[in-house]
C-alpha positions in Angstrom: 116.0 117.2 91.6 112.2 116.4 91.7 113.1 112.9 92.7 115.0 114.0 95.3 112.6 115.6 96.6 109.9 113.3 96.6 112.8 111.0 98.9 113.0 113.7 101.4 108.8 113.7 101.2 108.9 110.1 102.2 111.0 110.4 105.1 109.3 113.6 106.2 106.2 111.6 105.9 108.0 108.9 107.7 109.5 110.1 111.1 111.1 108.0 113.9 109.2 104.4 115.3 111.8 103.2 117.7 108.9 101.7 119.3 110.6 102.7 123.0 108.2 105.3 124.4 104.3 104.7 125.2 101.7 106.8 123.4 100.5 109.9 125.1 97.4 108.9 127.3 94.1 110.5 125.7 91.9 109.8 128.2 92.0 113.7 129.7 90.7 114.9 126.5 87.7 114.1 127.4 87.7 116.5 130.6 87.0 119.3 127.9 83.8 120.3 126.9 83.3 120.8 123.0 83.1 124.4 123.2 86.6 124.7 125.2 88.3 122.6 122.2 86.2 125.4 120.0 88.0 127.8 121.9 91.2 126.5 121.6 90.9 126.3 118.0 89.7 130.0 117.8 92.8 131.6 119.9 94.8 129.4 117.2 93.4 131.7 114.6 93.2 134.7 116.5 96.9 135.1 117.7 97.8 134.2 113.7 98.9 131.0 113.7 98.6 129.9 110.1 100.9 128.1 107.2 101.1 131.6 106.3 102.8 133.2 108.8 104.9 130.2 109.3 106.2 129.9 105.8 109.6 131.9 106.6 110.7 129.7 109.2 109.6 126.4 107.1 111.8 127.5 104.7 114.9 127.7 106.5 117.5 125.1 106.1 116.8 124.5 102.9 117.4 120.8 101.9 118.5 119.6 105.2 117.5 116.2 106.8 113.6 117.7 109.0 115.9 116.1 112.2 119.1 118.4 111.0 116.3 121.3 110.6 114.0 121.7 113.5 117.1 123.1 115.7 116.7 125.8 113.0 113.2 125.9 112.8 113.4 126.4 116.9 116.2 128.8 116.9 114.1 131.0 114.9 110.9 130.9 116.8 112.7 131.8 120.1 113.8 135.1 118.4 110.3 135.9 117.5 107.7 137.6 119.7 104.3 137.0 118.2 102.0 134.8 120.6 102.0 132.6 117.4 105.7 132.0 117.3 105.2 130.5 120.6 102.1 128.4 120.3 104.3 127.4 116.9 107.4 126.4 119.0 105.1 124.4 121.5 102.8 122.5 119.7 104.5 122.0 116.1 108.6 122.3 116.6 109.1 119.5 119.8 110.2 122.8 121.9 110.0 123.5 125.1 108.4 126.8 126.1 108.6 129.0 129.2 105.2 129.2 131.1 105.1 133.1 130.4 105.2 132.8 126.9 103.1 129.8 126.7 100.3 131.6 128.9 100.9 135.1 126.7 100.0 132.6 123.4 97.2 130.5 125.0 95.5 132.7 127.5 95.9 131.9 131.4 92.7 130.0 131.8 93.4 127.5 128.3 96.6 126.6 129.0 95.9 125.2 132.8 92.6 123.2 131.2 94.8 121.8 128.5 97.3 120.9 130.9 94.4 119.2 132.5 93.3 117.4 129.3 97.0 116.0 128.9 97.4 117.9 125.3 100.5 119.9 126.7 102.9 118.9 130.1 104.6 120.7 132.4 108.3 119.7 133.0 110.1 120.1 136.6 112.2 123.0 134.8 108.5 124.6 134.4 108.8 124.9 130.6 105.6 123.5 128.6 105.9 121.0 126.3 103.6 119.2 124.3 103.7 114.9 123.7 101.5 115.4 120.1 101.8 117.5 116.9 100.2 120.1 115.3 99.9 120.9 111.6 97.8 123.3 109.5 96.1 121.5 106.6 94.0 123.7 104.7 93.7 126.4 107.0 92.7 123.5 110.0 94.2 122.6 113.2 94.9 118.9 112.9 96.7 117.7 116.3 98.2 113.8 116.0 100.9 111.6 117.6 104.6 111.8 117.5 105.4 108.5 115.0 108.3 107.5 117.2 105.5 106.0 119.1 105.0 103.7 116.7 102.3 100.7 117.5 99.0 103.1 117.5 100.1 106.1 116.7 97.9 108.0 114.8 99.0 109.8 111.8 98.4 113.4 111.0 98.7 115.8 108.1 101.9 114.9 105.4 103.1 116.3 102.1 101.6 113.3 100.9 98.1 113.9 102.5 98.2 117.0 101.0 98.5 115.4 97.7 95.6 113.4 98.1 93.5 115.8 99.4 93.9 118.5 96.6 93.7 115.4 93.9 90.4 114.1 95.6 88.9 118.0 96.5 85.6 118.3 94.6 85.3 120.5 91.8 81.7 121.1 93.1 80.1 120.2 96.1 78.9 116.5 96.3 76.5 114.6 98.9 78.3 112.3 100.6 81.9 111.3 101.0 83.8 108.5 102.6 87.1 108.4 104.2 88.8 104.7 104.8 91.9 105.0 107.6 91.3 108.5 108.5 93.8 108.7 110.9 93.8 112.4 112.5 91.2 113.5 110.6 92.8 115.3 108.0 91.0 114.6 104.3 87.6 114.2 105.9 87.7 117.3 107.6 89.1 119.1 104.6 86.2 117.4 102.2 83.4 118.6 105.0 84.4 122.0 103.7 82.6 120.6 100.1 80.7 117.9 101.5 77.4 117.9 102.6 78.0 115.0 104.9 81.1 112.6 105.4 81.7 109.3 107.2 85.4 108.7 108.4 86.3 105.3 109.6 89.9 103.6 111.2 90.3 100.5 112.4 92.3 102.0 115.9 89.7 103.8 118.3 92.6 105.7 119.0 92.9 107.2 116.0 88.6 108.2 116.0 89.1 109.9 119.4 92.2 112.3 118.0 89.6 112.9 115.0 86.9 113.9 116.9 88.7 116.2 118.9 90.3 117.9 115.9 86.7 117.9 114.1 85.7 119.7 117.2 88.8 122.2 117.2 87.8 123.2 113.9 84.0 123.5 114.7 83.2 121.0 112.1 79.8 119.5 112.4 79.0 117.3 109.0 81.1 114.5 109.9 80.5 111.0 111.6 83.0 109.0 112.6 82.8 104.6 112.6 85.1 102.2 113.6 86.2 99.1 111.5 88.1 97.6 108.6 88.0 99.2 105.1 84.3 98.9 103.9 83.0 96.8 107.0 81.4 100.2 109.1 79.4 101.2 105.5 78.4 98.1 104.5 75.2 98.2 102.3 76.1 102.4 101.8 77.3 104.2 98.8 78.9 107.1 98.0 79.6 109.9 96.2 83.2 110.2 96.8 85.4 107.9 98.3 88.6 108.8 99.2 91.6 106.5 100.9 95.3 106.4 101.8 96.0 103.0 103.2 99.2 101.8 105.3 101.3 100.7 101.9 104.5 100.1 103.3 106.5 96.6 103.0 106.8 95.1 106.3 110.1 93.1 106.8 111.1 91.0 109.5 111.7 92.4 112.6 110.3 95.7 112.0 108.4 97.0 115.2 105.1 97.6 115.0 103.3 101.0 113.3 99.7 99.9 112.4 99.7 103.3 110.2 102.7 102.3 108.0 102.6 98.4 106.6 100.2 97.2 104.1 101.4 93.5 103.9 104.7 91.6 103.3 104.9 93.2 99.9 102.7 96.0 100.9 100.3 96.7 98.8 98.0 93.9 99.9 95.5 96.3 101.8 95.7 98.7 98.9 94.9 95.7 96.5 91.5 94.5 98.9 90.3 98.2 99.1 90.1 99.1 95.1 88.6 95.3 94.2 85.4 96.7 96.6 85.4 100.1 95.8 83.3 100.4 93.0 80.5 98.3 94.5 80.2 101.4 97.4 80.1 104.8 94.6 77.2 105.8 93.4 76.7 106.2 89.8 79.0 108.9 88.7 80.3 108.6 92.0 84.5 108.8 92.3 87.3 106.9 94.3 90.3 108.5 94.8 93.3 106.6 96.6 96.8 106.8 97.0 99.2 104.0 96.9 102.4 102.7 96.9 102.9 99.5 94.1 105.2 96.4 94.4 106.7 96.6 91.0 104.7 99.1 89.6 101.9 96.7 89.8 98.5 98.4 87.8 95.6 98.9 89.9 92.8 96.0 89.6 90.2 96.3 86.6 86.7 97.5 87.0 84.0 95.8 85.2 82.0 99.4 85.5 84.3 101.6 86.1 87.0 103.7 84.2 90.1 103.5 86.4 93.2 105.9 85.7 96.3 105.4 87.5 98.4 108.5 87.8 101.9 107.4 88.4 104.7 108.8 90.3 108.4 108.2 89.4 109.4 105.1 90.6 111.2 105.4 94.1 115.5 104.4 94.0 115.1 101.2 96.2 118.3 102.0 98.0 117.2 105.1 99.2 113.8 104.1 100.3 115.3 101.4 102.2 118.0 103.7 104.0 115.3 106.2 104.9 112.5 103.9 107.0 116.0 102.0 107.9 117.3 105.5 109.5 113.5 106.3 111.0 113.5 103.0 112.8 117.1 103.2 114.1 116.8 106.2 115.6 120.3 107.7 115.0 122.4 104.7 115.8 124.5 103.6 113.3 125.3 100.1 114.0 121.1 99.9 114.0 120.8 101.9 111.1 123.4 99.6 108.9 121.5 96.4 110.5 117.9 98.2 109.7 119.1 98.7 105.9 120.1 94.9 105.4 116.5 93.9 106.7 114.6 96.3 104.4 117.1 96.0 101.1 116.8 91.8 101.8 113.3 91.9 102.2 112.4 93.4 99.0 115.5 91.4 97.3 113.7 88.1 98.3 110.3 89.5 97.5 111.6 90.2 93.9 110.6 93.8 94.5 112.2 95.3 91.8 110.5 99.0 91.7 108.2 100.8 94.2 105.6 103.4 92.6 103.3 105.7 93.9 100.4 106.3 92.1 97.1 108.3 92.6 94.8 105.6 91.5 90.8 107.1 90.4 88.4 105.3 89.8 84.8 106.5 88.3 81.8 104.8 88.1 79.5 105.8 85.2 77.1 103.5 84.0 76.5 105.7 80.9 80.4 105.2 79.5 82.0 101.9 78.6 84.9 101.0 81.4 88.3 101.4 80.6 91.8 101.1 82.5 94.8 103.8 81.4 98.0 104.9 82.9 99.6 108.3 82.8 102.8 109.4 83.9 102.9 112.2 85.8 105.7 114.5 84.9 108.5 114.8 88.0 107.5 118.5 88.4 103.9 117.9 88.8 104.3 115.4 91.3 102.3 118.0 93.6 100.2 119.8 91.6 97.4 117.2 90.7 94.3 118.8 91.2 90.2 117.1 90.7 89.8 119.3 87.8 93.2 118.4 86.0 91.7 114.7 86.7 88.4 115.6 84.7 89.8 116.3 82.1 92.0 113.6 81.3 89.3 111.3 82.6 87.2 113.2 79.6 90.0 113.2 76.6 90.2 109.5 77.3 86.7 108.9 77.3 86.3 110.8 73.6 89.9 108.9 72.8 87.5 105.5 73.2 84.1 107.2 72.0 82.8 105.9 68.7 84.0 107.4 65.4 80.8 109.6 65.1 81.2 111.3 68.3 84.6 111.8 67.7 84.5 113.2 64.4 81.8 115.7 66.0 84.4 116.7 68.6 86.2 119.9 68.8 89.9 119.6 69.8 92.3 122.0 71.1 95.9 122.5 71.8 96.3 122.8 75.9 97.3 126.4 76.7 100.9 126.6 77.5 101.6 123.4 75.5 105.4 124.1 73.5 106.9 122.2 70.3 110.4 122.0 69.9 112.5 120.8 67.4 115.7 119.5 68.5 119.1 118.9 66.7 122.1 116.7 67.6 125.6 117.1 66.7 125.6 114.2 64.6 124.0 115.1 61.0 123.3 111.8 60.2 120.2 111.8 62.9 117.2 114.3 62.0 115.7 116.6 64.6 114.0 115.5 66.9 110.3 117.3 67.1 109.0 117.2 71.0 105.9 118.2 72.4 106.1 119.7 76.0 102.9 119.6 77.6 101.8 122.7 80.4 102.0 121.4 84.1 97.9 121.5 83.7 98.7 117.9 81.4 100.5 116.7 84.3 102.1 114.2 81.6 105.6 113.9 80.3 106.8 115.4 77.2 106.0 113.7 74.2 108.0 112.6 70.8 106.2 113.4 67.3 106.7 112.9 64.1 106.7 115.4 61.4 103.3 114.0 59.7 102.1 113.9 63.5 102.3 117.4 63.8 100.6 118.6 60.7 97.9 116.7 61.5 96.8 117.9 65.5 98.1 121.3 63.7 94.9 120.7 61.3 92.7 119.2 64.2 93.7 121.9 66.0 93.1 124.4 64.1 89.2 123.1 62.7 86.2 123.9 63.9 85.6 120.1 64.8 87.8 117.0 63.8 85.5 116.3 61.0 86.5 119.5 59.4 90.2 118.6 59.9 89.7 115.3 58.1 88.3 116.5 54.8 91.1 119.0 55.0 93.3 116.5 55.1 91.7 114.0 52.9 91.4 117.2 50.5 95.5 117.6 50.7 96.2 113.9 50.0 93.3 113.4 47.5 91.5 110.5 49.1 88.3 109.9 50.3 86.9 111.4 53.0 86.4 108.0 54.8 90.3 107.0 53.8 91.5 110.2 55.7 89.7 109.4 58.5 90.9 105.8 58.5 94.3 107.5 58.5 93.8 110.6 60.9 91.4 108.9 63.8 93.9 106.5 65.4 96.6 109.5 65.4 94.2 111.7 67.1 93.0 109.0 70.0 96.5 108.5 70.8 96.9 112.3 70.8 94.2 112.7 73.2 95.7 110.0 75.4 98.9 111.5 75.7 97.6 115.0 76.4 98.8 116.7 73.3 95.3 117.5 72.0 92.3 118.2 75.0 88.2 118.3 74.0 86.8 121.6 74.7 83.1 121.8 75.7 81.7 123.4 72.7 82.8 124.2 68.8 84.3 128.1 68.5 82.2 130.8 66.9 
């Protein structure tokens, strides 16, 4: 079920790049003074219009295809009277809107000047449409192009996005944060809400312009915007955070153009350039957070001073990320769509492409702790509740999992709240039980197999005032030497800490 869901993400994330229709012309936007966009963004929140209030509607349809559910999602907002419902129906559900209801939502006076700036149309029937999108990230407004555009269409708020964003949110505010392919806006503006100041670059001026215009929507003040390739607009700069998720798409022949979408022939060859710079623009203790897509489950490059944990996803079902950009591109024709899946599916075939994984790759830059590279898996059901915090802490169990014997020993270790053994039987009585630890969504990590003497000792470690307690309890139990049991426990309780089954705490317990 969770991978299934992560599909339907994908395509969500995805939408339709037929390539057919020109982009929206941006040019008016300009005919709008800052504090009229300010305005705008205000009557937004005023009248209600908020994930909130929109959750209901979201939620019907259930698990249909988005292009089987907007009709529903329409239907809805056209029985609804709040001013929101209609400024929902306009300028996030692709409807069309009578003039009275859009002027009730928007105000007389805003709705002719954003008619003006091009953000909304009116058709010969007199219903107001609008040619961009609209979604609510973290409380913002973030407007962005239709992807059926394709070519330079600029790419707003996803599920995915969101996903980055709470993975790369500050635990506590930082200085300065950096934003590579910002498209809309969306993770810069959310990190100027912790950031002192933050720098959002794109290679497609297109793509600055729409961010700008959100930024000023929102009334956000702390960020400046550059245009240019990856690191090439902060050259000689560093940063406290950096935070990036690049076009990592496979590109196969004959696919139209979407600058937002490929990444290479394989596709990960933009994501692969960023992370082999990245550590030369963080500050010490600074932190890179990106999201990627990898050929083969390919790891994410080394860091000579750096620790670099990938966080994987569950690998994608090749067939089904194939049919769904192959169903996006062809736009509901079949005859395309059977063509479009050949292309894709033969593409990676000839690549070798094997497996496609996401992964939230984070790298931190210490100079004080040796460099390391680890992977975790993240458990299907956590696939959306990574979090910077959850990241801290695995960053620090595998930091103490690598720390000298000393240190360890001097550790205290606990069990992670909401962490469950099991011991499992089979009907065959010839295999023994099977003892499983299953770690709390906080671990984000699958469960994990242990043996009976593995247990007894993270019970002991668990259960001391430091690990150095626990191994002259053990080495007490087994009569040996308190330097044999800890020749015997430490290994055990490295691995333990890698896999999430035992987590430091900050301080020994009175």
């Amino acid at each position: 079920m969770a991978r299934r869901r992560q599909d339907r993400r994908r395509y969500r994330d995805t939408a339709c790049y037929d390539g057919e229709m020109s982009l929206p012309d941006i040019s008016g936007f300009s005919r709008l003074s800052a504090a009229e966009w300010r305005a705008f963004g205000l009557r937004l929140s005023e009248i209600g219009l908020t994930s909130a209030y929109l959750e209901p509607v979201v939620q019907t349809g259930g698990d249909l295809p988005p292009n089987l559910r907007l009709p529903i999602h329409q239907w809805h907002l056209e029985r609804m009277s709040e001013p929101a419902a209609a400024s929902a129906a306009l300028l996030m559900f692709e409807d069309a809107v009578p003039e009275k209801a859009s002027s009730a939502a928007l105000g007389p006076a805003l709705l002719e000047r954003l008619l003006e700036a091009g953000l909304i149309a009116r058709r010969p029937d007199g219903r107001i449409v609008s040619p961009f999108r609209l979604s609510i990230a973290d409380r913002l407004y973030i407007f962005s192009d239709d992807l059926a555009h394709g070519g330079d269409a600029v790419m707003g708020a996803s599920e995915a996005t969101t996903q980055l964003c709470r993975a790369a949110y500050p635990a506590e505010p930082v200085g300065c944060a950096l934003e590579i392919g910002c498209g809309a806006g969306t993770i810069a503006l959310v990190l100027a809400q912790r950031t002192q100041r933050v720098i959002a670059t794109d290679i497609n001026p297109r793509a600055l312009a729409m961010a700008r215009m959100n930024a000023t929507v929102n009334g956000i003040e702390n960020v400046e915007f550059r245009q240019g390739d990856a690191f090439s607009p902060v050259a000689s700069e560093v940063f406290d955070l950096i935070v990036s998720q690049p076009p990592f798409v496979a590109r196969p022949a004959g696919a139209r153009d979407a600058a937002y979408l490929y990444g290479g022939i394989r596709g990960d060859e933009l994501a692969s350039r960023l992370l082999q710079d990245v550590s030369d623009h963080l500050k010490p203790r600074g932190r890179a957070v990106t999201l990627v897509q990898w050929a083969d489950c390919a790891s994410a490059p080394a860091c000579d001073h750096a620790r670099v944990l990938q966080l994987r996803y569950p690998p994608a079902d090749l067939d089904v990320h194939c049919a769904m950009y192959a169903a996006a591109e062809s736009g509901g024709d079949n005859a395309a769509y059977a063509e479009r899946f050949a292309a894709w599916r033969d593409h990676l075939e000839q690549l070798g492409i094997r497996a496609l994984q996401s992964s939230l790759t984070v790298i931190q830059r210490d100079p004080a702790a040796p460099a390391w590279t680890a992977a975790v898996d993240i458990a299907p059901d956590c696939a959306d509740t990574v979090t910077s915090a959850q990241i801290d802490r695995i960053i620090a169990a595998h930091d103490l999992a690598r720390a000298p014997d000393l240190d360890l020993l001097q550790a205290t270790l606990r069990l992670p709240d909401g962490i469950v053994f099991a011991k499992e039987y089979t009907l065959d009585e010839q295999q023994p039980p099977r003892i499983v630890a299953r770690l709390p969504e906080s671990s984000l990590g699958q469960s994990v197999d242990l043996s009976e003497a593995s247990l007894l000792l993270i019970s002991l470690v668990a259960e001391a005032a430091t690990v150095g307690d626990a191994v002259d309890k053990f080495a007490a139990r087994r009569a040996l030497a308190a330097d044999q049991g800890a020749e015997q426990m430490l290994p055990a309780i490295r691995q333990a800490l890698r896999l999430g089954v035992l987590a430091p705490t900050d301080r020994p317990e009175a």
